[in-house]
N, C-alpha and C positions, 0 to 999 in steps of 0.2 A: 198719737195719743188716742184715749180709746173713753168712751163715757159710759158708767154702769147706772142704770136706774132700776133700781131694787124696791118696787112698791110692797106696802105692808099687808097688802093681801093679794092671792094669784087672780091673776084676769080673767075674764071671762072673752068669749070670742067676737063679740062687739065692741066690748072695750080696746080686745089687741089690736083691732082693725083702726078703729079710730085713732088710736097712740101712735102706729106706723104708719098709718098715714101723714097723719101730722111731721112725725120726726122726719122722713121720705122725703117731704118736703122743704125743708129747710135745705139752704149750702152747703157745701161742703161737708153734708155726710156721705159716706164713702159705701159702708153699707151696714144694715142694721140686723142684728141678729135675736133670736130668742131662745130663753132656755129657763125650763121648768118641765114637771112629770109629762111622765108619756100618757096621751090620751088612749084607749083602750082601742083592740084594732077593731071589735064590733060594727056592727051599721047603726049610726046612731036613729034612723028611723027604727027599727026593730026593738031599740030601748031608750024613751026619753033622758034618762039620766047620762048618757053621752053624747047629748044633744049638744056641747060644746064642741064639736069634733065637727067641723061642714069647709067650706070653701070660702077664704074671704080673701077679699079684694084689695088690693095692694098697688098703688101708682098705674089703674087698668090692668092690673096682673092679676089672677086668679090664683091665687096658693093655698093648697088642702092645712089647713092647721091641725099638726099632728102632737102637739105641746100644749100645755095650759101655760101660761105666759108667769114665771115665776121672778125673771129678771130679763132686761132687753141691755142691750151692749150696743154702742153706738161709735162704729167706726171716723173717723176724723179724718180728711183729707186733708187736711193744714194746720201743723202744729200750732201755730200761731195764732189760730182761729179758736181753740179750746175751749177757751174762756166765754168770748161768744155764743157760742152753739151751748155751750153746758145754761149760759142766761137763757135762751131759748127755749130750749128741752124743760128746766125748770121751772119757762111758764107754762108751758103748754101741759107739765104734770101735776100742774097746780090746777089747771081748769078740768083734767080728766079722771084724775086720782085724787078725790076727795078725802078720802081714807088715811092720807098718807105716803111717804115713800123718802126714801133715802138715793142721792146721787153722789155721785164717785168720781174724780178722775183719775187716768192711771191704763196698766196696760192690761187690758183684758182677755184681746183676740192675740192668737197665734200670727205669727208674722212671717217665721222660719219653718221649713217642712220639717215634720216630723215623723217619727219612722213608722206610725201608722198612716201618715200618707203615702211612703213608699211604696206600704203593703198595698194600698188600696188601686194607687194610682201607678205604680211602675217607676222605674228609675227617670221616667221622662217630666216632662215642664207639666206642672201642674197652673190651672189657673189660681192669678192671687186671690180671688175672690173666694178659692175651695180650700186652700193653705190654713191646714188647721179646723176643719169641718168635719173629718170622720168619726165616725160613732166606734170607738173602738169594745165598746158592749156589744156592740152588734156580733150575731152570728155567721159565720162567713158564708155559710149555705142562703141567707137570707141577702146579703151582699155583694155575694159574686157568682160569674157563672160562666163556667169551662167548658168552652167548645175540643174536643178530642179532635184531632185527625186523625182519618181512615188509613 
């Protein structure tokens, strides 16, 4: 089972950091996802107004935040556990999301390949963590790249 927390306004890149930190932390979450607009591909140095767009920090992990955080999706390792982790996540979006927000349970993340994983990844083993992760908007010239032999 799968946890959606859909806050009533999109996050800012401090806020995301602190949110998945928090949730990252907790048991039995398997893995956390985000989804809301694309941040714009500019240098946000070069224009403060995409000053949301930098590198934030993640369990010591460095991840370029290329989203403005419009909803997070929270993978569940143990069905049984749902209910727990959903008490959890619900406090911790009460002490960060002031504003509001609406939580969900239910199946969000893909679980099964799908045939724009095929495309992306080829008829072979995909990891479970990318099952269901491709950007099928994307353009292929922006996604793949053909080596020719001579």
């Amino acid at each position: 089972m799968d946890i959606q927390v859909f806050p009533h306004r999109i996050l800012g890149s401090d806020r995301t950091e602190m949110l998945l930190n928090r949730i990252e932390s907790l048991n039995n979450v398997k893995r956390t996802v985000i989804q809301g607009p694309r941040l714009p591909p500019e240098d946000p140095s070069e224009n403060p107004k995409y000053a949301e767009k930098r590198v934030i920090t993640v369990k010591d992990k460095e991840i370029e935040l290329k989203v403005k955080t419009g909803r997070v999706f929270v993978d569940i390792s143990n069905d049984s556990d749902v209910i727990d982790v959903k008490d959890e996540i619900e406090e911790i979006c009460e002490e960060l999301l002031p504003f509001g927000f609406d939580i969900n349970i239910g199946k969000f993340i893909r679980t099964q390949r799908t045939v724009t994983d095929n495309l992306k990844y080829g008829n072979g083993s995909v990891p479970d963590e990318l099952i269901g992760m491709t950007d099928q908007s994307a353009r292929l010239k922006d996604r793949v790249t053909i080596l020719k032999k001579d």
